[in-house]
C-alpha positions, -999 to +999 in steps of 0.1 A: -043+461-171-026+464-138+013+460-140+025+453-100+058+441-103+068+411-083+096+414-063+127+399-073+132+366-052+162+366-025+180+340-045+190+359-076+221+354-087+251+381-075+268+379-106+241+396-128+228+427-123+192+442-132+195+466-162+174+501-160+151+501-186+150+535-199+119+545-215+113+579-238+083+607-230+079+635-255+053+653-235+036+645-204+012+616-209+045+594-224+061+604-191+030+587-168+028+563-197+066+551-193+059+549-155+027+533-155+042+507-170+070+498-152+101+526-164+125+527-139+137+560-158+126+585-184+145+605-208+130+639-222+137+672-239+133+705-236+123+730-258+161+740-269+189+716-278+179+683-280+180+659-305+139+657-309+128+688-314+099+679-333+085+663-301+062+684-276+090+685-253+090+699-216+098+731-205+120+751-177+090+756-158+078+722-162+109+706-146+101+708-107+066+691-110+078+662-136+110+652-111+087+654-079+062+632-102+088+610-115+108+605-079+076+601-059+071+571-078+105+558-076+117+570-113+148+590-125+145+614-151+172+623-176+172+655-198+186+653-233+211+676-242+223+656-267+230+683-301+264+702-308+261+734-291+274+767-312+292+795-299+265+822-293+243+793-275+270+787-246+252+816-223+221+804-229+231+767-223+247+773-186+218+790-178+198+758-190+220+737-170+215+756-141+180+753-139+182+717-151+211+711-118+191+733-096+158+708-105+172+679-093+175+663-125+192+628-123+217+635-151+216+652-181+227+631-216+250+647-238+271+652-270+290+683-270+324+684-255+323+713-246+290+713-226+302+684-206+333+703-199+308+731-184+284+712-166+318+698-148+330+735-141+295+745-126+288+710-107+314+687-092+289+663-086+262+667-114+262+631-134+262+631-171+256+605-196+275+607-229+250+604-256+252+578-286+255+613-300+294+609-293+295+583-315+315+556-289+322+523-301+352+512-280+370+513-244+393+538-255+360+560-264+346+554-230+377+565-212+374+597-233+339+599-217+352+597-182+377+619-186+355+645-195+333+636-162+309+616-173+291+590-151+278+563-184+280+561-218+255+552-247+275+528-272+265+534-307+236+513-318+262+496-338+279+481-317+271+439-314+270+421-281+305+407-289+320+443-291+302+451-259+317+416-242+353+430-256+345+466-244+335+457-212+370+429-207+388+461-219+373+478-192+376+458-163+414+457-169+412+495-167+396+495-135+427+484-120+435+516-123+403+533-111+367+532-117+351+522-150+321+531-164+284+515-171+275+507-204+236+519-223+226+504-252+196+511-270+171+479-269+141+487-295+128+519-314+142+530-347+173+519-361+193+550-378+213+541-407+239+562-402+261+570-371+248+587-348+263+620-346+282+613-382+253+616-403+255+651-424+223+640-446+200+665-435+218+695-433+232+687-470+199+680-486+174+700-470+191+723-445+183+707-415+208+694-387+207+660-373+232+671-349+208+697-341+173+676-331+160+683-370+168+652-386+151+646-424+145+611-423+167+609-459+169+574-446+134+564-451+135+572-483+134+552-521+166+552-542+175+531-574+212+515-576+234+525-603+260+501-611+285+512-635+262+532-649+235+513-652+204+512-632+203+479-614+168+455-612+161+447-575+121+441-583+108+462-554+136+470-529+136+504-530+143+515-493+179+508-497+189+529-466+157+520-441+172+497-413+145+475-398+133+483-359+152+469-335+138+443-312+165+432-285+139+412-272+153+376-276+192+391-269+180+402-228+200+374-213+227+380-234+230+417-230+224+412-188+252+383-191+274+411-209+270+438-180+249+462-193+239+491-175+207+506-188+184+491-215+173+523-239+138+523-260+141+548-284+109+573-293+100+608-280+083+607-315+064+580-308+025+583-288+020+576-250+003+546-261+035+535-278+059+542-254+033+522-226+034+493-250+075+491-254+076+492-219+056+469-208+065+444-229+103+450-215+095+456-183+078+426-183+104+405-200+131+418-179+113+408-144+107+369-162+144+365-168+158+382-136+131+367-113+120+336-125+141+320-151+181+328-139+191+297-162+180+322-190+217+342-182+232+315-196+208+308-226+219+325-261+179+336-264+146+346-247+120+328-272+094+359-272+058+349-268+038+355-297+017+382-275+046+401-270+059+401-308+022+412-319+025+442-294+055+455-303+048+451-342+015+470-333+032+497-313+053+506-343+069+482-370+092+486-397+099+451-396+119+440-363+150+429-358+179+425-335+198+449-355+236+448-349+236+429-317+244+394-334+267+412-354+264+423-393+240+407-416+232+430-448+207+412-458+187+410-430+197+446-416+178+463-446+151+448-465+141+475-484+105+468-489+091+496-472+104+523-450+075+538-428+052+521-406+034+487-415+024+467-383+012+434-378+015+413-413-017+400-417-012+376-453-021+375-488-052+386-506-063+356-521-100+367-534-119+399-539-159+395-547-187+412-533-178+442-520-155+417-497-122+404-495-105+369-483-071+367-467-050+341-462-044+348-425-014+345-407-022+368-376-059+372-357-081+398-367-111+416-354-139+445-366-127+478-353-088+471-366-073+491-393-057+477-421-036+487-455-031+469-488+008+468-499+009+461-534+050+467-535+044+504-539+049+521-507+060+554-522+024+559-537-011+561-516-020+528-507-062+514-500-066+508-465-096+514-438-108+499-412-120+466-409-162+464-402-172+425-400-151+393-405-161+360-416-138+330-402-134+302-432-105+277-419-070+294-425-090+324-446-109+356-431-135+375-457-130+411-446-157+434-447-154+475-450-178+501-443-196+517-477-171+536-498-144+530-469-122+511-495-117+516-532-116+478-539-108+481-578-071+498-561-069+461-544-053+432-564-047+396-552-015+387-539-015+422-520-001+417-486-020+430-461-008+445-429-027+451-394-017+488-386-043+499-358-059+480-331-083+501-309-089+475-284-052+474-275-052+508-280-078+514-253-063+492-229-028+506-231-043+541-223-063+528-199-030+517-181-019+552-173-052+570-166-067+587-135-042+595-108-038+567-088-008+547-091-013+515-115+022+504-116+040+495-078+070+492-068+083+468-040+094+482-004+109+461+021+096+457+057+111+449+092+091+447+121+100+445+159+094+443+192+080+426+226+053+433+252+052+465+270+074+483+243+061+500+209+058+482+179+084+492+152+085+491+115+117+501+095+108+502+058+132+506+028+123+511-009+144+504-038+165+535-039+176+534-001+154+557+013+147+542+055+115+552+075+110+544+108+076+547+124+064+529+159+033+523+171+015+550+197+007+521+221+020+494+237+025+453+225+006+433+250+003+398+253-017+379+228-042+354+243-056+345+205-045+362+172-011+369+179+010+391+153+028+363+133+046+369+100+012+358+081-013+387+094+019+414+093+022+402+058-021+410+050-020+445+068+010+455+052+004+441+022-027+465+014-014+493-002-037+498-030-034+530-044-002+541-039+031+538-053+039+509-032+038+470-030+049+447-004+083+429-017+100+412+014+084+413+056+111+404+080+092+391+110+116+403+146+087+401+174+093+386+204+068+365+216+028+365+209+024+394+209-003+417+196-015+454+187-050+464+172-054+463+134-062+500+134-030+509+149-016+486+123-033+500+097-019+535+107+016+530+108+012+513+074-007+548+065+019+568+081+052+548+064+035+556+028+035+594+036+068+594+051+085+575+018+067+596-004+077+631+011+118+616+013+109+604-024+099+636-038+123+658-021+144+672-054+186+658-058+201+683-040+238+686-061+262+706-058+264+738-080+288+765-077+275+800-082+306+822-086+322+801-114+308+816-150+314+804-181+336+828-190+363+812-166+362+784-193+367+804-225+396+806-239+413+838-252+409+853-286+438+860-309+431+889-325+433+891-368+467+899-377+472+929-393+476+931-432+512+931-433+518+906-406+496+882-422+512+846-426+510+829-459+477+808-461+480+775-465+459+754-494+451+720-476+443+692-511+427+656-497+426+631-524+411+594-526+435+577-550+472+579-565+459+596-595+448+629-585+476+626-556+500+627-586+476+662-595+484+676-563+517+670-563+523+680-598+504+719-584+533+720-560+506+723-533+524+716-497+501+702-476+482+669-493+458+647-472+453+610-484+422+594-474+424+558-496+398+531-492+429+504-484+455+516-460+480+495-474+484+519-503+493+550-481+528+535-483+533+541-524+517+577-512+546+585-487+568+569-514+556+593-541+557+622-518+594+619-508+605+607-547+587+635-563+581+662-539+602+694-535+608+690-497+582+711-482+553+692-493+540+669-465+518+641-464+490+633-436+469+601-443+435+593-427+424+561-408+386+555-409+358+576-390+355+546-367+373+522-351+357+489-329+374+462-305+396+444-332+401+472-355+439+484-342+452+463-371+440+492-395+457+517-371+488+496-377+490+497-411+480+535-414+509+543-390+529+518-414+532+538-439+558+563-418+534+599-430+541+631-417+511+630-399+473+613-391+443+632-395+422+617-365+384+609-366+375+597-333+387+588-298+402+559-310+428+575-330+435+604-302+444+577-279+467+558-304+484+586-324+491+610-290+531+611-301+523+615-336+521+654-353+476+648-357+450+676-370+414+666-355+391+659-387+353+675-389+337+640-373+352+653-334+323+678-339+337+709-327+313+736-330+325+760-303+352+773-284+349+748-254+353+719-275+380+734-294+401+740-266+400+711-252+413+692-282+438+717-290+454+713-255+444+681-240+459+665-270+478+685-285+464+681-319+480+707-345+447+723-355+409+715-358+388+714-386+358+730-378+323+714-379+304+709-410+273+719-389+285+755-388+273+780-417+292+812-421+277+832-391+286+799-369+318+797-383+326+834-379+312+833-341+341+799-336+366+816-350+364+850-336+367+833-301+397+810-302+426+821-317+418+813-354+451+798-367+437+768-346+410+763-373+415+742-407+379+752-430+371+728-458+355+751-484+352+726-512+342+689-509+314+664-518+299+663-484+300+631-468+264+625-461+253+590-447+282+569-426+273+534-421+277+502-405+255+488-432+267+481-468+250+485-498+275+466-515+272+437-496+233+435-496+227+448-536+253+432-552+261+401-534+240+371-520+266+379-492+258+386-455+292+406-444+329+414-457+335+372-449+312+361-482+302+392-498+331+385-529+338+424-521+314+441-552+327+475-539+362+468-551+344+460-588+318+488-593+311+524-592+279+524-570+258+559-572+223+560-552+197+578-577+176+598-548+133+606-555+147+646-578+177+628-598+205+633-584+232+605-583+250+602-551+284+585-543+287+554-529+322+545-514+336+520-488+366+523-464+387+495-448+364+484-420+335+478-449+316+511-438+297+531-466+298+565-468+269+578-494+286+616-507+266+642-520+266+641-557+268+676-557+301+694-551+296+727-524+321+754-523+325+785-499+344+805-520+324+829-512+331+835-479+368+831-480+383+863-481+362+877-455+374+843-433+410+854-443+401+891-426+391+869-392+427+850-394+416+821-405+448+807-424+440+767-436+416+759-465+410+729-475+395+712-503+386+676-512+381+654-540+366+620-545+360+609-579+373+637-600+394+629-628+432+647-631+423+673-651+390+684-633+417+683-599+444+702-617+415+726-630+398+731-594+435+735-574+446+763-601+412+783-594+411+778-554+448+790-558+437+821-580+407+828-549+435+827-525+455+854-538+425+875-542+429+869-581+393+862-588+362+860-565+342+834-546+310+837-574+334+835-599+348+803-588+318+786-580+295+794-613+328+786-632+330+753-614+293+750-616+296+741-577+268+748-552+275+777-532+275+764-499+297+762-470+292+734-441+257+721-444+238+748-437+234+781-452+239+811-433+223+842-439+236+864-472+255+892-463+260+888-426+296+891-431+298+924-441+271+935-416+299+924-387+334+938-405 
C-alpha cells in the first residue's frame, strides 16, 4: 500500500492554502504510522501533563531520536502540554520545557496560562499552540492567545464553519493592526460532549481530572430522563450524552475555503493501525481537492467514496458525523443508541437455522471479519465472534461461525449486526508502516544547469526550504547522441526509491546538448538525498535563555495576617432565581451573585437589591461560560441591567467588561500562581476564584504563594459537571433540531439525568441554549475552612441551584455559624447531609495540620 504523494500541480489556486493535517501517536509505531501515511505533523505526550495519560506516551529521553525521525522525513512534532498545571508542578514543568525547547520540538500545545506565560519568559522564540483546552470560541479568545505568545490556536470542537468564517473576518480586520493568528480545528476522532477544558465530570464522580489527562468517559455512559418527575420512555436511547465521531470528511473544501490552518485527527488512544487509517484517508482526500479538483473550494461538499467511509467506520465508529461544523442539530448530534465502538453496520438478522445465520446485507463481508449482534442492549455483553464461511444469496449473506464461537440462542432476528474487525485491512494498514525504508514520499523540487566544459549543477529544495547544491566532479561535454534533455533528467532523478524523497517539479537550464555519464548522474542524485537528510534532521535550534528562572515570574506572597489584624471575611451567596435571591437578601448577606438562565431578569435583581437592601449589599450577575460570533447581544443585556459588577467566565467577557469592577469565575482555570497573576493584573479583575481542580493540599499550595486575599473559594455548590453545546432538551423532548424549532421544553420541565448507581443529576440551560448537567449531590468544604482562614484566605462562597427558601435560609445561617467559628466543618456537612468535598478532588485527610 504505497502512499507517494503527487505533487501539487503549478496551477493551484493562490487564494487557498493547504491545511496541515495533524495526526496523533501515543507511542512509537502511531508515530511511523502517522508518517507512513502521509502526516505532515504529529502530536504526542509525555509521561507528565498531558491530557492522555492513559496512552503509552514518549519520554524525555525519547525526544532527540523521535524529532530527528520525524524531521528527517519532513514532519513536525508537537508535544502536548495541554492540562492545568498546579503550583508544586511549576519546577518540575520548566524543567520539562527545557528539555522539550532544547529538543527541537516544533511547538509545544497548551492550556495553562501560566505555562504559556513561562515558556515565553524562558524562549522568545519557542512557538506555542493554545490547546482546545483553552476553551476558544471567538476572535476576542484568539487575541487572548496571542497576547500570551502564542503562534495558533485550537477552536473548540464546537465551533461550526460559519463561526470559523466570522472568526476568521474578525480577524483579518485585526490584522490591520498587526499579525493574526492561524486557526486548528479538529477534523475526525471522538467528539466530547462537554467543553473542552469546562468539563468537571470526572473529578466529581470518580475523582479523576479531565483537566489533568484522566478523563472518565461519564459521557459514554446510559442515563434515563426524568421529566417532572417521571421517568420518560425513549425505547432504547440510552446514551443521552455520547456525541457521534466526527467525520469532516465531506466539509474539506469548506473548511480550506474558510482559512484553516491545521486539520487535527484526534486519538493517542487509538492503535497505530487506526491512526494509519485516519490519515490516509485524509491525506488522501486533502491531495484530491488541492491538486486535482480546485472547483471543489467552491463546492459546499466532498461526496466521500464509499471506500473511504467503510475505512473510517472500521478504524473506529460511534456513528460519524460532521459534528458541529454545519452548525447544531440535536438530533443528529447524539443518537443515543450506543456509546462505544460498533464499526461497519452490516444489516438485519433476518433468519437463524442451522447453526447459521442470514443477514440482510447492506455492507460486503468476508471469512476472517469479526462481527457483534446489537439487540438494543449495549450496556449488557453482547454475542459476537468472528465470521468463518459466508454464503452469497442475492441481497442476503448466511454467516457461518466456528463451533461454540457464538451462543446463537443469545441472537434474535431483527438484531443489527455490525462489522467491527477486518484483519485483511488490518494487515495492510500495518503493512504500510513496516520495515525501515520510507513508504510514504515527499516531493523535492529540482533545478539543473549548465553548458559544456563547465560542471553540471543541481540546486534542490524540499518542502520546508531547505536548498542543496551539488555539482558534478567532471566536466559537460558535447553530446553527439543522447543528450541531457528535460526527459532523461526527469528518469535519473526520478529514482529515489527508498528514501524519503519523490521527484515533484525538474526545471531543465542546460545550455545546449550537452551530456554527462549516468553514473555521475546517478551520484549527485545519491549525494543531494544525503545532504537534505542531514540539513533535515539537524534539531530547531530556538532560543532559550539560561539565567532567567521561574522564580523571576512568581509573584510575592502576602503573608497571613495576624489574628487581630484579620479583616472581616466575607460570605459570597450565588443564587439561580428571584426566590432564593429574596433568601439572601432577607440573611442580610452583602455580597450576592446572580446567575439566571434569562438575562433579561437580572434587571428585577438589581431592582430588588437597591429597593430592599441595606446599602452595603452588592449585586454581581453572571453572563454565560461561553460566548460565540453573534453572542454580544447577551453581553448587552447582562450589562443592561446596570449590577455592581460581572463575574466573568471566559475571554470574551474580559475583553468586554475591562471598565467594569469583574471577579474571574472558576472556568479561567486558575490553578497556580502564574495564572493568577496574570488575571489579577493584566485585567485588573478584583479577585479570582480558584479552580475546582484544586483539592485542599492544591488549594493550600495557590494560596500560600500569591497573596491570598486575591482568592474567592466556593466551599458549597452542586458542581457543575458536564457543559454543553448539545441539548438534552432539544433532542428528548422536542422533534426539534435547535433553539429555532425546539418549542423551548427547558423553559416547561425540571429535567434530572438518572446515572447507572441512582443518582438524579440536574439538568439546566442558560441563554445561549447550553446545558449544564449539576451534580445531584451537594459538596461542602466546611471542613477545611478554618484552617483556609489561618492562610488568609477571606471570600467563601456558596451556591445554590434548585433549593427551595427555606433549605437556602437554612444553609446561609449554618455557613454563617462555621464562619464565626460557632460550629465546625463535620458538623455542618452531616447536618446538611452534604458530601464532604472541596473542588473535585479529595485531598489527603489531615494534611492541613501536618503543614500549620
Amino acid at each position: 500500500m504505497k502512499a507517494d504523494r503527487k505533487p501539487i500541480p503549478e496551477h493551484t489556486s493562490p487564494t487557498f492554502q493547504r491545511p496541515e493535517l495533524l495526526a496523533p501517536a501515543g507511542h512509537w509505531d502511531c508515530a511511523k504510522a502517522a508518517v507512513e501515511n502521509g502526516a505532515d505533523s504529529i502530536y504526542f505526550g509525555l509521561d507528565r501533563f498531558n491530557a492522555r495519560m492513559r496512552a503509552q506516551n514518549f519520554t524525555e529521553a525519547d525526544l532527540p531520536k523521535l524529532m530527528e525521525f520525524l524531521h528527517r522525513r519532513g514532519v513536525k512534532g508537537y508535544v502536548t502540554l495541554n492540562t492545568i498545571i498546579f503550583p508544586q508542578e511549576l519546577t518540575e514543568a520548566e524543567q520539562y520545557l527545557r528539555t522539550i525547547i532544547t529538543a527541537g520540538v516544533d511547538a509545544v500545545i497548551v492550556q495553562d496560562v501560566g505555562i504559556c506565560r513561562l515558556i515565553r519568559h524562558l524562549s522568545p522564540d519557542f512557538p506555542i499552540h493554545a490547546s482546545t483546552q483553552m476553551t476558544i470560541t471567538s476572535a476576542a479568545g484568539v487575541e487572548f492567545a496571542k497576547s500570551l505568545g502564542c503562534q495558533l490556536v485550537v477552536l473548540a470542537r464546537e465551533c461550526s464553519l460559519q463561526e470559523i468564517e466570522k472568526i476568521q473576518r474578525q480577524l483579518r480586520v485585526e490584522k490591520c493592526h498587526g499579525t493574526s493568528l492561524p486557526l486548528e480545528v479538529f477534523v475526525h476522532g471522538a467528539l466530547c460532549v462537554a467543553y473542552s477544558g469546562q468539563c468537571l465530570t470526572s473529578e466529581a464522580l470518580g475523582g479523576r481530572s479531565a483537566n489533568r489527562g484522566e478523563c472518565a468517559q461519564a459521557c459514554r455512559m446510559p442515563y434515563e430522563l426524568i421529566s417532572d418527575g417521571k421517568v420518560v420512555n425513549l425505547d432504547n436511547r440510552k446514551y443521552l450524552l455520547s456525541p457521534q465521531d466526527l467525520a469532516g470528511l465531506e466539509v474539506l473544501p469548506e473548511l480550506i475555503k474558510a482559512g484553516v490552518s491545521c486539520l487535527k485527527i484526534e486519538g493517542r488512544l487509538k492503535t497505530p493501525e487506526y491512526v494509519a487509517n485516519v490519515t490516509r484517508v485524509y491525506r488522501e482526500a486533502l491531495d484530491r481537492v488541492m491538486a486535482d479538483n480546485i472547483e471543489m473550494l467552491h463546492t459546499k461538499s466532498l461526496h466521500a467514496p464509499n471506500k473511504e467511509r467503510h475505512n473510517l467506520e472500521m478504524a473506529f465508529s460511534r456513528g460519524l458525523y460532521t459534528g458541529w461544523f454545519r452548525g447544531i442539530n440535536n438530533q443528529e448530534l447524539v443518537h443515543a443508541h450506543f456509546g462505544k465502538k460498533r464499526g461497519v453496520y452490516l444489516g438485519e438478522v433476518t433468519r437463524i437455522s442451522n447453526e447459521k445465520v442470514t443477514v440482510h446485507l447492506q455492507a460486503p463481508v468476508k471469512p476472517g471479519d469479526g462481527v457483534v449482534f446489537d439487540c438494543g442492549h449495549p450496556e449488557a455483553q453482547e454475542e459476537g465472534g468472528r465470521v468463518y464461511a459466508v454464503e452469497h444469496k442475492a441481497k442476503e449473506a448466511v454467516l457461518t461461525f466456528g463451533r461454540r464461537d457464538v451462543n446463537l440462542q443469545r441472537v434474535h432476528v431483527g438484531d443489527k449486526v455490525w462489522k467491527t474487525s477486518d484483519p485483511e485491512l488490518d494487515k495492510q494498514l500495518r503493512q504500510s508502516f513496516a520495515g525501515e525504508n520510507p513508504q510514504f514520499q515527499r516531493p523535492i523540487h529540482i533545478e539543473v544547469y549548465g553548458e559544456v566544459s563547465q560542471p553540471v549543477t543541481v540546486l534542490t529544495r524540499d518542502e520546508q526550504g531547505h536548498i542543496v547544491q551539488v555539482e558534478s566532479a567532471m566536466p559537460l561535454v558535447e553530446a553527439h547522441t543522447k543528450p541531457l534533455t528535460t526527459e532523461r533528467l526527469q528518469e535519473q532523478f526520478s529514482r529515489l526509491g527508498n528514501t524519503p524523497f519523490c521527484l515533484g517539479t525538474l526545471t531543465n537550464h542546460l545550455n545546449g546538448a550537452v551530456m554527462v555519464p549516468v553514473s555521475e548522474l546517478n551520484r549527485i542524485r545519491r549525494e543531494i538525498v544525503a545532504q537534505l537528510e542531514e540539513l533535515r534532521s539537524q534539531p530547531k535550534r530556538w532560543q532559550l535563555h539560561s539565567k532567567v528562572t521561574l522564580q523571576d515570574l512568581l509573584p510575592s506572597p502576602t503573608p497571613p495576617l495576624l489574628h487581630s489584624s484579620t479583616p472581616p471575611l466575607s460570605l459570597i451567596v450565588l443564587v439561580r432565581n428571584c426566590k432564593q435571591l429574596q433568601a439572601a437578601l432577607q440573611a442580610r448577606i452583602e455580597t450576592l451573585y446572580c446567575e439566571f438562565e434569562d438575562p433579561r431578569t437580572y434587571r428585577e435583581a438589581v431592582r430588588m437589591v437597591r429597593e430592599q437592601g441595606h446599602g452595603k449589599q452588592k449585586i454581581w450577575v453572571a453572563p454565560p461560560r461561553i460566548t460565540k460570533p453573534g453572542e454580544s447581544w447577551i453581553l448587552q443585556q447582562v450589562r443592561s441591567c446596570e449590577a455592581d459588577g460581572y463575574l466573568v467566565r471566559n475571554y470574551d467577557q474580559l475583553q468586554y467588561f475591562a471598565n467594569d469592577q469583574c471577579i474571574g469565575d472558576f472556568s479561567l482555570n486558575v490553578a497556580n500562581p502564574l495564572t493568577a497573576d496574570y488575571f489579577k493584573h493584566q485585567f485588573g479583575l478584583e479577585r479570582v476564584t480558584a479552580s475546582y481542580d484544586l483539592n485542599i493540599t492544591q488549594l493550600e499550595d495557590l494560596v500560600t504563594s500569591c497573596p491570598p486575599q486575591w482568592f474567592e473559594v466556593t466551599i458549597h455548590q452542586h458542581m457543575p459537571m458536564f457543559h454543553m453545546e448539545h441539548c438534552v432538551f432539544c433532542a428528548f423532548l422536542s422533534q426539534g433540531t435547535d433553539y429555532t424549532n425546539c418549542g423551548r421544553p427547558c423553559e416547561k420541565h425540571e429535567v434530572k439525568l438518572r446515572d447507572r448507581v441512582g443518582t438524579e443529576h440536574i439538568l439546566q440551560a442558560d441563554a445561549g441554549c447550553r446545558n449544564t448537567v449539576f451534580n445531584g449531590i451537594a459538596q461542602t468544604g466546611a471542613e477545611y475552612v478554618q484552617h483556609l482562614i489561618e492562610l488568609g484566605v477571606q471570600h467563601f462562597r456558596i451556591e445554590f441551584l434548585n433549593e427551595t427558601v427555606e433549605k437556602v435560609t437554612q444553609t446561609i445561617h449554618r455557613y454563617r455559624q462555621l464562619l464565626h467559628g460557632e460550629i465546625t466543618g463535620s458538623q455542618l456537612w452531616r447536618e446538611l447531609k452534604l458530601e464532604n468535598q472541596l473542588g473535585v478532588t479529595r485531598g489527603p485527610m489531615g494534611v492541613s495540620a501536618s503543614r500549620r
